[in-house]
N, C-alpha and C positions, 0 to 999 in steps of 0.2 A: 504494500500500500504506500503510494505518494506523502510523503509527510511535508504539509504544508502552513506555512508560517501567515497568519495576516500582519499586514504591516502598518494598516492605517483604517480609521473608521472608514474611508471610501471604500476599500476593499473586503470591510467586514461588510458595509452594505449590498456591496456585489454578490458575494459569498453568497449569504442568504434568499437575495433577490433571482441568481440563476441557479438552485440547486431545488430538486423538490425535497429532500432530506440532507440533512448537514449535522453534523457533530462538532461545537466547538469547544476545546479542552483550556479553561483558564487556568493557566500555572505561573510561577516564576521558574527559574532555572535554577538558583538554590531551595526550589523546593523539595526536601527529604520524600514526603506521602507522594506530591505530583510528580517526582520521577519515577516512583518505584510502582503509582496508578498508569501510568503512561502509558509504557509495553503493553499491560493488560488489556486495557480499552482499545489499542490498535488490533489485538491481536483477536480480540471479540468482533469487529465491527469485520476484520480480514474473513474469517470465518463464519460466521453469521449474519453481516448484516455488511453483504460486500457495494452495493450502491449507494452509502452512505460515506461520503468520505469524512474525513478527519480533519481538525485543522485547530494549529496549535496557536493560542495568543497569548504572549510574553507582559506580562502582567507590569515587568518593569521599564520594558522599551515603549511599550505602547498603555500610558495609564490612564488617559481617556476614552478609551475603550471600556475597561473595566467599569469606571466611572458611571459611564453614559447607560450601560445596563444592569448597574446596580448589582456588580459582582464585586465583592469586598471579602471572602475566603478565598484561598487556597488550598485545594486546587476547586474549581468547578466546571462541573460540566453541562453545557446548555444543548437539547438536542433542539434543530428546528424542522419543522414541518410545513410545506406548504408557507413560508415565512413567519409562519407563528413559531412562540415560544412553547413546546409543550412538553420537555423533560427539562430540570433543572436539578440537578444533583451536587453537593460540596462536602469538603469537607473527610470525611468518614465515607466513601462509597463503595455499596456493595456489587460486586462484578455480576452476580446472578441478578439481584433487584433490579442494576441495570439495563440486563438484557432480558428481563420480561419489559420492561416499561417499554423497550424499543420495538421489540418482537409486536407488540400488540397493534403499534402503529404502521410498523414496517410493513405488516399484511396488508392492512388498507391502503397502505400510496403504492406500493409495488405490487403488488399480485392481485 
C-alpha cells in the first residue's frame, strides 16, 4: 500500500473531496502508541479493506490541520465516507473494533 503524506489543508481537502473512502491517521512522529498503531492499521486496510487508502498527517509539520478538525490526541484516526466524517477513533484503538466499524460501511460504498 502507497503511504501517503498530506501536506496542507488544500490537499486534505482534495483527499477527501476525490476519494469515496479515505483513512486519515493523525500522528506525530515521536509518537510511541502512533508508530507502533501505524503498521497495524496499514496492514488491516492492505488486507481487508484494500480500496481504502491510507494517509498519514504529521500532527507537527502540519498543525492547522489538526486544529481545523478538532483532533487534539494522539494518535487519531478519522475514517471518511462519501466526504462525511463517520469513524473517528484516538487515542487507545482497538484493531478488531476498528475493522468492524469499517467492515460495516465498506459493504455499503463498495459492494
Amino acid at each position: 500500500m502507497d503511504y501517503k503524506v498530506i501536506k496542507s489543508e488544500v490537499e486534505y481537502e482534495e483527499v477527501i473531496k476525490n476519494n469515496l473512502g479515505v483513512l486519515l491517521y493523525f500522528s506525530k512522529i515521536s509518537c510511541n502508541v502512533g508508530e507502533a498503531l501505524e503498521p497495524k492499521v496499514i496492514k488491516l486496510l492492505e488486507n481487508n479493506f484494500p480500496k481504502i487508502p491510507f494517509y498519514f498527517v504529521d500532527m507537527d509539520k502540519t498543525p492547522t490541520i489538526p486544529v481545523k478538525y478538532s483532533v487534539f490526541v494522539e494518535p487519531t484516526i478519522i475514517v471518511v465516507f462519501d466526504g462525511k466524517e463517520t469513524i473517528r477513533k484516538s487515542r487507545i484503538i482497538s484493531i478488531g473494533d476498528l475493522s468492524n466499524a469499517i467492515e460495516r460501511i465498506y459493504k455499503l460504498a463498495f459492494e
